[in-house]
PyMOL Python script that loads the backbone (N, CA, C, O; Angstrom):
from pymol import cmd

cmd.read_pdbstr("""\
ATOM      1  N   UNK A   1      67.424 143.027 345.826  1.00  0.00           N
ATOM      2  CA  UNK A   1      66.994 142.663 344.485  1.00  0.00           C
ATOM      3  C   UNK A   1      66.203 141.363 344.551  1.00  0.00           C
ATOM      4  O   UNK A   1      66.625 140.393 345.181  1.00  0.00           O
ATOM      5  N   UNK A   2      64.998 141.361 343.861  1.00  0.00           N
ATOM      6  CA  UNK A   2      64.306 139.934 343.680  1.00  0.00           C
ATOM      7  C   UNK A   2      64.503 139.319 342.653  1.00  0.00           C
ATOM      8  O   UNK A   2      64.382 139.815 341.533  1.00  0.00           O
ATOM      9  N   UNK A   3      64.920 137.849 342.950  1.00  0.00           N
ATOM     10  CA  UNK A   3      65.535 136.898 342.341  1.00  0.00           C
ATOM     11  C   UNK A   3      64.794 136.718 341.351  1.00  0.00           C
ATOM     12  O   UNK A   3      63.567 136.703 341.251  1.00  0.00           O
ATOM     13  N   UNK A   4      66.181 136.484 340.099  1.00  0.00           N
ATOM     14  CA  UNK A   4      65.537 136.919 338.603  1.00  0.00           C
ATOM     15  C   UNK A   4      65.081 135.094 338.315  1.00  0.00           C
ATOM     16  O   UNK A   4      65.864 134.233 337.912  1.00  0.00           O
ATOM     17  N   UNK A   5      63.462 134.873 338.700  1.00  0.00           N
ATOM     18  CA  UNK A   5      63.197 133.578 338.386  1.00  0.00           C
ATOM     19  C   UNK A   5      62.701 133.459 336.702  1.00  0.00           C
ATOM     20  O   UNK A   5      61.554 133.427 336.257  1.00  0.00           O
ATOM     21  N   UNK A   6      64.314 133.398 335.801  1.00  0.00           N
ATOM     22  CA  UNK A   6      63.637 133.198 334.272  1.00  0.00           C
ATOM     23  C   UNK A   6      63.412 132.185 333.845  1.00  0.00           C
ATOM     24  O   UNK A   6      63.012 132.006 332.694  1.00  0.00           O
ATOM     25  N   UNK A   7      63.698 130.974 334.987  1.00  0.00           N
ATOM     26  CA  UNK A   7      62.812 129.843 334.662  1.00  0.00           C
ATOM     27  C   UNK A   7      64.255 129.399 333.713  1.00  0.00           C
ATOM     28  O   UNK A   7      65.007 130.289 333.317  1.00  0.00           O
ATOM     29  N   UNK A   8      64.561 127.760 333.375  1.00  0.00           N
ATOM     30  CA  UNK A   8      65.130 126.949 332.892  1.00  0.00           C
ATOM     31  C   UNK A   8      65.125 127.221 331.263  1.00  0.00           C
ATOM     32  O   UNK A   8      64.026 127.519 330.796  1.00  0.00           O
ATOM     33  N   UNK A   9      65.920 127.171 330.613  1.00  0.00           N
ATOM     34  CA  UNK A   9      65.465 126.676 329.025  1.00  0.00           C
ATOM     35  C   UNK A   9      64.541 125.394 328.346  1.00  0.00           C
ATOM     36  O   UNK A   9      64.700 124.177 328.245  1.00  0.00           O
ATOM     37  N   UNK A  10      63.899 125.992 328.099  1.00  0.00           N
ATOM     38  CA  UNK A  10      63.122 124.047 327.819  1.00  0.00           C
ATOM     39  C   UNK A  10      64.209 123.772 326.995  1.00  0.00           C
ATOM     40  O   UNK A  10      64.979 124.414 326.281  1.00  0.00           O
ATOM     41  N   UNK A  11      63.997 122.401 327.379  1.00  0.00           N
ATOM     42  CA  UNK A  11      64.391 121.021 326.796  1.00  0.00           C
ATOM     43  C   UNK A  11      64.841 120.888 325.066  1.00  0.00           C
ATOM     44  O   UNK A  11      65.855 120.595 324.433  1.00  0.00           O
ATOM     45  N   UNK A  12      63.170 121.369 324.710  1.00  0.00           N
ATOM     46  CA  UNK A  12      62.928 121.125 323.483  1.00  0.00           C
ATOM     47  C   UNK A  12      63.519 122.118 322.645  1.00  0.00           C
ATOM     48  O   UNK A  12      63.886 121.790 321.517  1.00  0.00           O
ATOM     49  N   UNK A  13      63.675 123.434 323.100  1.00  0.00           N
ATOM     50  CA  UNK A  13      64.191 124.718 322.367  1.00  0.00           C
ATOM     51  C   UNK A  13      66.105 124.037 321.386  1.00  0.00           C
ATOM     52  O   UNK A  13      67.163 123.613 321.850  1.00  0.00           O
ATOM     53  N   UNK A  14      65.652 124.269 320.094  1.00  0.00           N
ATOM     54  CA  UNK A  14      66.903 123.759 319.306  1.00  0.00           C
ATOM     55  C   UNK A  14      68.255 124.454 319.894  1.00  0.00           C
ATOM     56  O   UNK A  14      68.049 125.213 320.841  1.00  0.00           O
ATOM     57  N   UNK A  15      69.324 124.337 319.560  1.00  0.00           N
ATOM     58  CA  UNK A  15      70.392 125.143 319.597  1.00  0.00           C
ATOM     59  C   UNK A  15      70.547 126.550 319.425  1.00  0.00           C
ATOM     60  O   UNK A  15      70.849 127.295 320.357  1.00  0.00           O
ATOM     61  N   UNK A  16      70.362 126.902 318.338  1.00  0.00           N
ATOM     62  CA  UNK A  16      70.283 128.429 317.887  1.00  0.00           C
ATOM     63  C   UNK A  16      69.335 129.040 318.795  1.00  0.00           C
ATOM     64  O   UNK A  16      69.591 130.072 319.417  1.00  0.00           O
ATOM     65  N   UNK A  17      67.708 128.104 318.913  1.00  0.00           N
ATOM     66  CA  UNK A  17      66.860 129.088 320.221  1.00  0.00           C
ATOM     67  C   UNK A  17      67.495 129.278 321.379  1.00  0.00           C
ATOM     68  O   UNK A  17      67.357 130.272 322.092  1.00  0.00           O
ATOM     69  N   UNK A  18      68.349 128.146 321.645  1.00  0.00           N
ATOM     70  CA  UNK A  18      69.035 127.970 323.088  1.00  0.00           C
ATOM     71  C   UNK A  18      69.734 129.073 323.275  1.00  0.00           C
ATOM     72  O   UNK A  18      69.552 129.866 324.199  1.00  0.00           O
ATOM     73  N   UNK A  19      70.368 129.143 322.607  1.00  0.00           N
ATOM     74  CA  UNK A  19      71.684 130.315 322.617  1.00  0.00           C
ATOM     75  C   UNK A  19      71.120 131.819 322.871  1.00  0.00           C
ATOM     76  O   UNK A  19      71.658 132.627 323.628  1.00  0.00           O
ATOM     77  N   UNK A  20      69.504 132.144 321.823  1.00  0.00           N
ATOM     78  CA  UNK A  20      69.016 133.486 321.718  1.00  0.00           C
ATOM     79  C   UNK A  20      68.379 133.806 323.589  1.00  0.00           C
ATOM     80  O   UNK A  20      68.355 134.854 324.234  1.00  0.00           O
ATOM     81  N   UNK A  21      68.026 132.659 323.892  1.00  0.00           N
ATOM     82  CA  UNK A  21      67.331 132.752 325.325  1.00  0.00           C
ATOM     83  C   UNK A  21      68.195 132.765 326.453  1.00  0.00           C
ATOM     84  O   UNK A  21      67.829 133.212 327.540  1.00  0.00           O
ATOM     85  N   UNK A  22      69.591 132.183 326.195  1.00  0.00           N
ATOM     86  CA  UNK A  22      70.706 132.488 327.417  1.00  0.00           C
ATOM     87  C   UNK A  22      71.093 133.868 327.166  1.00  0.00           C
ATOM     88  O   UNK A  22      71.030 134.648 328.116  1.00  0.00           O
ATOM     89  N   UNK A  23      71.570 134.379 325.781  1.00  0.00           N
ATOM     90  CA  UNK A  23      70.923 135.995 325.779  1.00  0.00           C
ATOM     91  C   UNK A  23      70.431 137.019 326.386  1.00  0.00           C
ATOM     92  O   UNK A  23      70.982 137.907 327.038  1.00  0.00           O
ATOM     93  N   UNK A  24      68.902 136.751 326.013  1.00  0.00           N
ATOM     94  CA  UNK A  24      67.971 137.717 326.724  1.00  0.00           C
ATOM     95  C   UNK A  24      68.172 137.226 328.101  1.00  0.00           C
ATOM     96  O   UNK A  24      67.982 138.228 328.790  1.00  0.00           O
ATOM     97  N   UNK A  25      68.448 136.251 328.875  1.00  0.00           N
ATOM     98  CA  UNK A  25      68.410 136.127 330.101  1.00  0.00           C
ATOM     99  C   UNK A  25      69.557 136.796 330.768  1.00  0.00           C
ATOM    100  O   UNK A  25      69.480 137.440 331.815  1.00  0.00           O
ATOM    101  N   UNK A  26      70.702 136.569 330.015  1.00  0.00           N
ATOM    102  CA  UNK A  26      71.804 137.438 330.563  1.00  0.00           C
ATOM    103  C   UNK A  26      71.500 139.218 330.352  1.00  0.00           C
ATOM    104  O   UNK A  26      72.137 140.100 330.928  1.00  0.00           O
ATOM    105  N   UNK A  27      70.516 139.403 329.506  1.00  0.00           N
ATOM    106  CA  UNK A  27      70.490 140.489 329.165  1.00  0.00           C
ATOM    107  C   UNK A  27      69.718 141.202 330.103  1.00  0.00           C
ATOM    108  O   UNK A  27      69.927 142.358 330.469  1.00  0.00           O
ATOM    109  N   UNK A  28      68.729 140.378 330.507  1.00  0.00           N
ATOM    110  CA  UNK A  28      67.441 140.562 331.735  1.00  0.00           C
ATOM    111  C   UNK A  28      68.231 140.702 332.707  1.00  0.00           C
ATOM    112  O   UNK A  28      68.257 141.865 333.110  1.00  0.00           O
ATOM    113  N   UNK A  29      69.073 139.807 333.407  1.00  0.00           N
ATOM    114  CA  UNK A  29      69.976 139.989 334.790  1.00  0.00           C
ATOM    115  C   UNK A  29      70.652 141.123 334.386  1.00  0.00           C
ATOM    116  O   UNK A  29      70.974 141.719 335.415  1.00  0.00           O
ATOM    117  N   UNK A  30      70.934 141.570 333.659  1.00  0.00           N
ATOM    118  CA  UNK A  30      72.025 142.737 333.949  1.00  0.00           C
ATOM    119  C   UNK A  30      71.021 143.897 333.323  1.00  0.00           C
ATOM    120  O   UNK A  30      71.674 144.610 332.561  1.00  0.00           O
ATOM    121  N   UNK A  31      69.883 144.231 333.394  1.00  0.00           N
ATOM    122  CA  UNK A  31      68.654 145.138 333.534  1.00  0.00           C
ATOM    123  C   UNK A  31      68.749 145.163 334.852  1.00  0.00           C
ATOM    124  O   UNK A  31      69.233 146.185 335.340  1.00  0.00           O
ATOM    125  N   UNK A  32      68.216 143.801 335.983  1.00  0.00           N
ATOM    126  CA  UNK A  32      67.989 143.904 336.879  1.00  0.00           C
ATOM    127  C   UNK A  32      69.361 144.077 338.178  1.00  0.00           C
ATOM    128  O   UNK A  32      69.346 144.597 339.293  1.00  0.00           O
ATOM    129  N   UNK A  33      70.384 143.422 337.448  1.00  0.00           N
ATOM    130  CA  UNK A  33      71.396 144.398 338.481  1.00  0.00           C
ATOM    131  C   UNK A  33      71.538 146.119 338.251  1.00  0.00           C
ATOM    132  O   UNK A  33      71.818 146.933 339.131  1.00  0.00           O
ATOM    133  N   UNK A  34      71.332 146.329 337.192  1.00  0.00           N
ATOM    134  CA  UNK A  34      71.728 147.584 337.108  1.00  0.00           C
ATOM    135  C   UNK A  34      70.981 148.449 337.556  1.00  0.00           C
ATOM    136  O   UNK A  34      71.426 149.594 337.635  1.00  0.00           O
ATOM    137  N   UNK A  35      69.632 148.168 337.981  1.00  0.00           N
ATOM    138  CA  UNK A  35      68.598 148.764 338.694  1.00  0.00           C
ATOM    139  C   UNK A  35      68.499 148.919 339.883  1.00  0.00           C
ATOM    140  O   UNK A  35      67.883 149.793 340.494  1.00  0.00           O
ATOM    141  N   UNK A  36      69.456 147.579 340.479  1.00  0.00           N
ATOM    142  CA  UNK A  36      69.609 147.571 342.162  1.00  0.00           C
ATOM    143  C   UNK A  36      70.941 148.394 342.140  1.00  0.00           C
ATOM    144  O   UNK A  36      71.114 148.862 343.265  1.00  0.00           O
ATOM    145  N   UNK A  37      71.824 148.704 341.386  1.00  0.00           N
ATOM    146  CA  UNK A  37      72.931 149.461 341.796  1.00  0.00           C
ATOM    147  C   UNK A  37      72.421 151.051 341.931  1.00  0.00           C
ATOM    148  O   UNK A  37      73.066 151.844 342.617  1.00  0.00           O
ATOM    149  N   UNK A  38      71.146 151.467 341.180  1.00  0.00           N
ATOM    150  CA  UNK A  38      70.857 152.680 341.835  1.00  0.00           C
ATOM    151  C   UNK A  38      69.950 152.590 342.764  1.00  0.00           C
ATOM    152  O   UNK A  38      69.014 153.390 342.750  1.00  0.00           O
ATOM    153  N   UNK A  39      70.039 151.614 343.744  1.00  0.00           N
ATOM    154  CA  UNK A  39      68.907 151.644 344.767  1.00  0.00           C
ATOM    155  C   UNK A  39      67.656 151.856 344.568  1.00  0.00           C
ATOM    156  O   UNK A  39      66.866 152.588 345.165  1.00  0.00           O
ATOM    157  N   UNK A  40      67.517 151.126 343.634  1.00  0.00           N
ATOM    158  CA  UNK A  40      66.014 150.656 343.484  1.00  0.00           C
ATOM    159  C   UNK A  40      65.599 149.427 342.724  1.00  0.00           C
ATOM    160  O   UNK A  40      65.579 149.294 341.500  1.00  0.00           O
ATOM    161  N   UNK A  41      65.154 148.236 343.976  1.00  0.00           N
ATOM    162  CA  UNK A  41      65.172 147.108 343.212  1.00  0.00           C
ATOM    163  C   UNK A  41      64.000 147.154 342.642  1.00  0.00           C
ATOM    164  O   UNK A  41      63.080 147.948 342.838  1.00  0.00           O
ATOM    165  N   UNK A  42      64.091 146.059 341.759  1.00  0.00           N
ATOM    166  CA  UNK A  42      62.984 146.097 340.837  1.00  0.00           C
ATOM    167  C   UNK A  42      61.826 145.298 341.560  1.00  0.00           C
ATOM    168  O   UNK A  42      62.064 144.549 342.507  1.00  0.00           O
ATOM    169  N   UNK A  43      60.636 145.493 341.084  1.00  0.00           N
ATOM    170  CA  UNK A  43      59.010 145.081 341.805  1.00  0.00           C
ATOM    171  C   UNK A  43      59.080 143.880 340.984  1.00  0.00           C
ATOM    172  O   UNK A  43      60.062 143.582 340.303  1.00  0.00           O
ATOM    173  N   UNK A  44      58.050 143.227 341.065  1.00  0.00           N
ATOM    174  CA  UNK A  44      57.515 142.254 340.813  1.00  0.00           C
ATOM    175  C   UNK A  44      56.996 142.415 339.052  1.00  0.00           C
ATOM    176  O   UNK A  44      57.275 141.606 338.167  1.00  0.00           O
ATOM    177  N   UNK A  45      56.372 143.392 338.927  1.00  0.00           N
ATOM    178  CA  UNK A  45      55.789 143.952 337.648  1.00  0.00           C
ATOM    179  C   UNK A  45      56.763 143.893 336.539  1.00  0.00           C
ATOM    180  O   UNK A  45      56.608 143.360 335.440  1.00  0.00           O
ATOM    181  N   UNK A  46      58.311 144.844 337.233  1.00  0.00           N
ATOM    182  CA  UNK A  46      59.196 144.510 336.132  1.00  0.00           C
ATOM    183  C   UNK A  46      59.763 143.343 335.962  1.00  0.00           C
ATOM    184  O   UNK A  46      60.603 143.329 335.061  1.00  0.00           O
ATOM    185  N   UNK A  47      59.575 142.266 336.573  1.00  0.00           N
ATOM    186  CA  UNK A  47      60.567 141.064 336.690  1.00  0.00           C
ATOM    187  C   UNK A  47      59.689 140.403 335.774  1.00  0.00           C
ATOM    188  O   UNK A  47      60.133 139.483 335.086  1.00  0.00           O
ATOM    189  N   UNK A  48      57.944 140.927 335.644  1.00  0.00           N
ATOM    190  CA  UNK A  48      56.952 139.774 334.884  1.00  0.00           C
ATOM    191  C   UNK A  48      56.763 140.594 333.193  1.00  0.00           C
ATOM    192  O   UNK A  48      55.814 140.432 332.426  1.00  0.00           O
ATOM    193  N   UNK A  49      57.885 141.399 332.993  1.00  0.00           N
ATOM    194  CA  UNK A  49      58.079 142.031 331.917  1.00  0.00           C
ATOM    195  C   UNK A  49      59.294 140.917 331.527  1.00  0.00           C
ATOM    196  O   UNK A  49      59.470 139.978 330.751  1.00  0.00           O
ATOM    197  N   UNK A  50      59.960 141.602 332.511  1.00  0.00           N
ATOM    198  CA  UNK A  50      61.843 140.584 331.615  1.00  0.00           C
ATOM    199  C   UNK A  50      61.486 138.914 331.519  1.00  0.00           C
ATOM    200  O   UNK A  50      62.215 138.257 330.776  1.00  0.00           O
ATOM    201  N   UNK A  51      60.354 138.182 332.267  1.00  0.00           N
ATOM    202  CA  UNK A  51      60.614 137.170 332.295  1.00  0.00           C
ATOM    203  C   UNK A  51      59.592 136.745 330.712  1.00  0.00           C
ATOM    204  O   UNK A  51      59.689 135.709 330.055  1.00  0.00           O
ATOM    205  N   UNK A  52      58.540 138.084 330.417  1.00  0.00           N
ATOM    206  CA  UNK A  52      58.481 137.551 329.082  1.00  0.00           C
ATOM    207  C   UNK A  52      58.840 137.918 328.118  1.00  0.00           C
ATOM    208  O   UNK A  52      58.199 137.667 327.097  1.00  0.00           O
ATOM    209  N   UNK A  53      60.254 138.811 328.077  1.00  0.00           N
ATOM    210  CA  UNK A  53      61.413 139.112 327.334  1.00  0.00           C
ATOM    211  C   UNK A  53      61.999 137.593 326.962  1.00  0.00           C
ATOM    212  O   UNK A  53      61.789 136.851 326.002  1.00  0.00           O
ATOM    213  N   UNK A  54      62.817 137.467 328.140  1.00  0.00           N
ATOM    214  CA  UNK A  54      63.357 136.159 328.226  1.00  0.00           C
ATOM    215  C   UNK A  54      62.216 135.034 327.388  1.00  0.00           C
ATOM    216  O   UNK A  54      62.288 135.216 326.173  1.00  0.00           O
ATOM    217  N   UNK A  55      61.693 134.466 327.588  1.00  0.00           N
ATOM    218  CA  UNK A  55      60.604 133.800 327.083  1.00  0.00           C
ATOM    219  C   UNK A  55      60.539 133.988 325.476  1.00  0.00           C
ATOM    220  O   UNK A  55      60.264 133.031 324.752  1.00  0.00           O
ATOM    221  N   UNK A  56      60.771 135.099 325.032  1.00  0.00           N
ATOM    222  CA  UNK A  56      60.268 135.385 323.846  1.00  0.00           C
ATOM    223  C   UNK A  56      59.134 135.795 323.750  1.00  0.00           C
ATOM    224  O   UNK A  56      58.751 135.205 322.740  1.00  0.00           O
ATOM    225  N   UNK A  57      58.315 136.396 324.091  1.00  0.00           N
ATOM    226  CA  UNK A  57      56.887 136.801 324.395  1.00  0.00           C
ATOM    227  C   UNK A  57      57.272 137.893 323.333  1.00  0.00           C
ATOM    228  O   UNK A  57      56.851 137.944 322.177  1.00  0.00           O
ATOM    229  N   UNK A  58      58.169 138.776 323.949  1.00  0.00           N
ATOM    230  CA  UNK A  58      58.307 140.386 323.844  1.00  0.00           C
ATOM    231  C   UNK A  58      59.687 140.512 323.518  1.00  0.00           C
ATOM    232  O   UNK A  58      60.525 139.643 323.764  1.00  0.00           O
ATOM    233  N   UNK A  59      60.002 142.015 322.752  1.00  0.00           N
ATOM    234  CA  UNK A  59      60.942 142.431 322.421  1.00  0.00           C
ATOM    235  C   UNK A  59      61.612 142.946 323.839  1.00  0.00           C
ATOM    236  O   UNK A  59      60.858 142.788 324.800  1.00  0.00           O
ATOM    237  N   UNK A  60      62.768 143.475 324.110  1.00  0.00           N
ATOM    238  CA  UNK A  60      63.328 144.182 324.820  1.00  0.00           C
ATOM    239  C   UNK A  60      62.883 145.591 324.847  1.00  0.00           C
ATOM    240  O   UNK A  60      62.812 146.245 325.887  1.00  0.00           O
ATOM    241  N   UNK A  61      62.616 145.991 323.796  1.00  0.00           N
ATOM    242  CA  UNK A  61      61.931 147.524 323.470  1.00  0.00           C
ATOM    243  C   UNK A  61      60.307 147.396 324.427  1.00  0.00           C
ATOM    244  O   UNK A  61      59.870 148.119 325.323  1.00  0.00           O
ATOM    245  N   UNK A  62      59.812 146.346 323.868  1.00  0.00           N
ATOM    246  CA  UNK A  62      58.597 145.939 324.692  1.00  0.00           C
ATOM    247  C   UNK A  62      58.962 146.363 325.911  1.00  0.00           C
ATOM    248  O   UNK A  62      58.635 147.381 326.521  1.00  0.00           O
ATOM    249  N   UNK A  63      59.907 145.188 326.301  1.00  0.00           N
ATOM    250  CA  UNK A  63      59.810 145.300 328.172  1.00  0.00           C
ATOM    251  C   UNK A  63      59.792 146.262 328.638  1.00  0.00           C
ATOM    252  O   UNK A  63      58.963 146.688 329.442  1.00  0.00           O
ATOM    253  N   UNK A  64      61.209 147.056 327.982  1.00  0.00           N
ATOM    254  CA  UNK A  64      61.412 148.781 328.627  1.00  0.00           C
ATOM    255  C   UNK A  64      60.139 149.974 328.457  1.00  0.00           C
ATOM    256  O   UNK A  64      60.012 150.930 329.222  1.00  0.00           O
ATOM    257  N   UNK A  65      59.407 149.734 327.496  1.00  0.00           N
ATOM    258  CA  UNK A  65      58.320 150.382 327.375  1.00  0.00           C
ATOM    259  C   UNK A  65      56.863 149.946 328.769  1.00  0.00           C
ATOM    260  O   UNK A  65      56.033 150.541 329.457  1.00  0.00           O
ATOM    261  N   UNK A  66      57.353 148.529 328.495  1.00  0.00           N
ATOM    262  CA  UNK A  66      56.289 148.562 329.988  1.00  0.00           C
ATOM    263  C   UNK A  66      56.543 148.604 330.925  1.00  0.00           C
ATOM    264  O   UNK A  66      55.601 148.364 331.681  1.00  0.00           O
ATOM    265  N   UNK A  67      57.711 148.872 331.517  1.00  0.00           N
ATOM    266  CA  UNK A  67      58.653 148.966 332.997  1.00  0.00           C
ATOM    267  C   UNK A  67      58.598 150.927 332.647  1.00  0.00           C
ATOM    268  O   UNK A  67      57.948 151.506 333.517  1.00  0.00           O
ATOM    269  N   UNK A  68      58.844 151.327 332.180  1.00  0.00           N
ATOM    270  CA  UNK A  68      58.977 152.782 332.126  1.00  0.00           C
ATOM    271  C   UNK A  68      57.445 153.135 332.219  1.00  0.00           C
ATOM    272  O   UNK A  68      57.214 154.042 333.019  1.00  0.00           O
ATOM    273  N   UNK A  69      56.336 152.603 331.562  1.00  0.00           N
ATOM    274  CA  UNK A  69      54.998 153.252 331.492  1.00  0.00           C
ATOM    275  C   UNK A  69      54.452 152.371 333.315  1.00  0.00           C
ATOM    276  O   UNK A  69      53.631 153.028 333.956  1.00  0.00           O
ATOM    277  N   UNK A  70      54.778 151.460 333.748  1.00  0.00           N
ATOM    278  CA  UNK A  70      54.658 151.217 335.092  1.00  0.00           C
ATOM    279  C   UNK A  70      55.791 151.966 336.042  1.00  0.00           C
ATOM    280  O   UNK A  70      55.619 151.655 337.221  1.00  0.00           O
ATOM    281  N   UNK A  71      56.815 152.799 335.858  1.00  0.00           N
ATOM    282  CA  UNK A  71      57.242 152.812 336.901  1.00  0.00           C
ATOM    283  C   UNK A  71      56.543 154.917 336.938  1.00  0.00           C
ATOM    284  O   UNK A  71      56.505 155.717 337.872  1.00  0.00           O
ATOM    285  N   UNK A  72      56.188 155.034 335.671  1.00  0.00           N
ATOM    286  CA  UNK A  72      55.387 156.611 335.704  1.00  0.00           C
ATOM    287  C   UNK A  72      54.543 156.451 336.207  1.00  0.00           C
ATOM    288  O   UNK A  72      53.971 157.492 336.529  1.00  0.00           O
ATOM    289  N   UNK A  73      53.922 155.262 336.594  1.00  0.00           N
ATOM    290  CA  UNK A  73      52.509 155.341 337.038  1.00  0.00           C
ATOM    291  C   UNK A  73      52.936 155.467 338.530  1.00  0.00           C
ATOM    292  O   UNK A  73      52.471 156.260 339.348  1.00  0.00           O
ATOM    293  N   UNK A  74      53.629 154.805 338.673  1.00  0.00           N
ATOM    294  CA  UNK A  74      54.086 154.626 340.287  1.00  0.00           C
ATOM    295  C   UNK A  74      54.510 156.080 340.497  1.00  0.00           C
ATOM    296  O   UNK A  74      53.847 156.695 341.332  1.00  0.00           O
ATOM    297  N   UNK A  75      55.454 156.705 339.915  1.00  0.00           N
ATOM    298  CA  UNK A  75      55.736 158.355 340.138  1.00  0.00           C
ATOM    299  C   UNK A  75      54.855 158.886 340.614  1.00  0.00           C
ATOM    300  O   UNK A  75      54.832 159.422 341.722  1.00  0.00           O
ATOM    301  N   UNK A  76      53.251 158.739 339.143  1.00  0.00           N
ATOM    302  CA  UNK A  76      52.561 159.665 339.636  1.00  0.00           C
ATOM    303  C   UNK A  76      51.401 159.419 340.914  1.00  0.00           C
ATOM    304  O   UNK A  76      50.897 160.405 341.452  1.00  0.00           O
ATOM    305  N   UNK A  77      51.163 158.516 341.190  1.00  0.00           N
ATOM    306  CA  UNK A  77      50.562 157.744 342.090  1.00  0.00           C
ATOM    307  C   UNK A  77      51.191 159.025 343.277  1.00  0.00           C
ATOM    308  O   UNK A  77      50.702 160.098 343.631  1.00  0.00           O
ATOM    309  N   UNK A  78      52.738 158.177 343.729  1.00  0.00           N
ATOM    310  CA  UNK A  78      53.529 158.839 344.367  1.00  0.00           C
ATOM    311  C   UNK A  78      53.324 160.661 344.711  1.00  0.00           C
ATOM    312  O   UNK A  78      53.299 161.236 345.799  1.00  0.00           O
ATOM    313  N   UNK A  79      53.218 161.144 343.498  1.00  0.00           N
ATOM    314  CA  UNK A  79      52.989 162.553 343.714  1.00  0.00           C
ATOM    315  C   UNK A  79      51.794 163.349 344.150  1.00  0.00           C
ATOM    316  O   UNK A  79      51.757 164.468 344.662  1.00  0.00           O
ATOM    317  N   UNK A  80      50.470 162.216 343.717  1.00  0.00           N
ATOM    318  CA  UNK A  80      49.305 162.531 344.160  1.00  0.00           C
ATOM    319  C   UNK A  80      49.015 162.006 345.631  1.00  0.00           C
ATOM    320  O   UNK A  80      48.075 162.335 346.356  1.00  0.00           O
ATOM    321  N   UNK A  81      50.041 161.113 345.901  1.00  0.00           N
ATOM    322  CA  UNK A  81      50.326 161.011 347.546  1.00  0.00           C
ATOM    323  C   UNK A  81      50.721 161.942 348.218  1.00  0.00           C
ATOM    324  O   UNK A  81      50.427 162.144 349.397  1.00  0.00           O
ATOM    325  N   UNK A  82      51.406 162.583 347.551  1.00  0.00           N
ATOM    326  CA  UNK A  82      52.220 163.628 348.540  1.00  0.00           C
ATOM    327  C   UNK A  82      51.947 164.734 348.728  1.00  0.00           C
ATOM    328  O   UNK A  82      52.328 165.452 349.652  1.00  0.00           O
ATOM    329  N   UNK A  83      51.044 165.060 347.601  1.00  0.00           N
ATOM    330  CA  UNK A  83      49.912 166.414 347.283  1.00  0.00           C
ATOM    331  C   UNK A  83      48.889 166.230 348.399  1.00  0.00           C
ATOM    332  O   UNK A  83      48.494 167.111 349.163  1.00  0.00           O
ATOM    333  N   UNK A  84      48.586 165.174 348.380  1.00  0.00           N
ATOM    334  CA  UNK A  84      46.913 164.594 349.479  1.00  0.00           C
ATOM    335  C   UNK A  84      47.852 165.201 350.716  1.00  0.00           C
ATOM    336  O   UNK A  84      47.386 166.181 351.298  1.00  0.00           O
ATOM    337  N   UNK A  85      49.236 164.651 351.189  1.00  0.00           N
ATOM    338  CA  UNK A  85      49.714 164.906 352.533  1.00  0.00           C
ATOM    339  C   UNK A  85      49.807 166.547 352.949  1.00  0.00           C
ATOM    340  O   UNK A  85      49.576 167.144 354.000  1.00  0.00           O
ATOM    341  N   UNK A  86      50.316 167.036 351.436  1.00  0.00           N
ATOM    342  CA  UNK A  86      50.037 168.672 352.270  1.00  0.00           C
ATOM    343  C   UNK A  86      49.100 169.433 351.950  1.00  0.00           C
ATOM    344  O   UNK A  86      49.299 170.642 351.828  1.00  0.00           O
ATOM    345  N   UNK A  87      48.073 168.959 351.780  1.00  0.00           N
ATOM    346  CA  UNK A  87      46.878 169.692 351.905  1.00  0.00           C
ATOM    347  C   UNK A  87      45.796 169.796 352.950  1.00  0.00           C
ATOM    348  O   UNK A  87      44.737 170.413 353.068  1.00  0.00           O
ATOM    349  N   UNK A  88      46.586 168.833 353.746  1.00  0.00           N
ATOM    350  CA  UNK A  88      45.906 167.908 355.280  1.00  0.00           C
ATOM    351  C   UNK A  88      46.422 169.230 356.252  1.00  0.00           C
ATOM    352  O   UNK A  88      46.237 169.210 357.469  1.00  0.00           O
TER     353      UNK A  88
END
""", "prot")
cmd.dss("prot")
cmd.show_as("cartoon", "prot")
cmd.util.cbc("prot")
cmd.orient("prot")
């Protein structure tokens, strides 16, 4: 698994923000463990989704929508790999 870098809380973030961002961060790590428990850690792509979950950038619905529409791409990538191999 690659280390979930969500970066510190700023400083400046009040209480109530504080609290919503230890949240999503706990919420992000346990996305990303639960992904390495089915043997498959997460890329780089999804980690630069959760980290602007965490952040507040994006909803959680967000993230999962762009980790699912990147990891189809990778499928199909994958399948048009494997098509090219037996046609050789």
């Amino acid at each position: 698994m690659l280390p979930a870098p969500f970066g510190s809380i700023p400083d400046d973030l009040p209480a109530d923000q504080r609290a919503h961002w230890q949240r999503r961060q706990l919420t992000a790590r346990n996305a990303l463990d639960s992904q390495a428990l089915t043997g498959t850690a997460a890329n780089a792509e999804t980690v630069a989704s959760l980290q602007r979950y965490v952040r507040g950038e994006i909803t959680l619905a967000q993230a999962i929508a762009q980790v699912r529409a990147q990891m189809a791409q990778e499928q199909q990538s994958y399948r048009q790999f494997l098509n090219r191999r037996n046609l050789i």
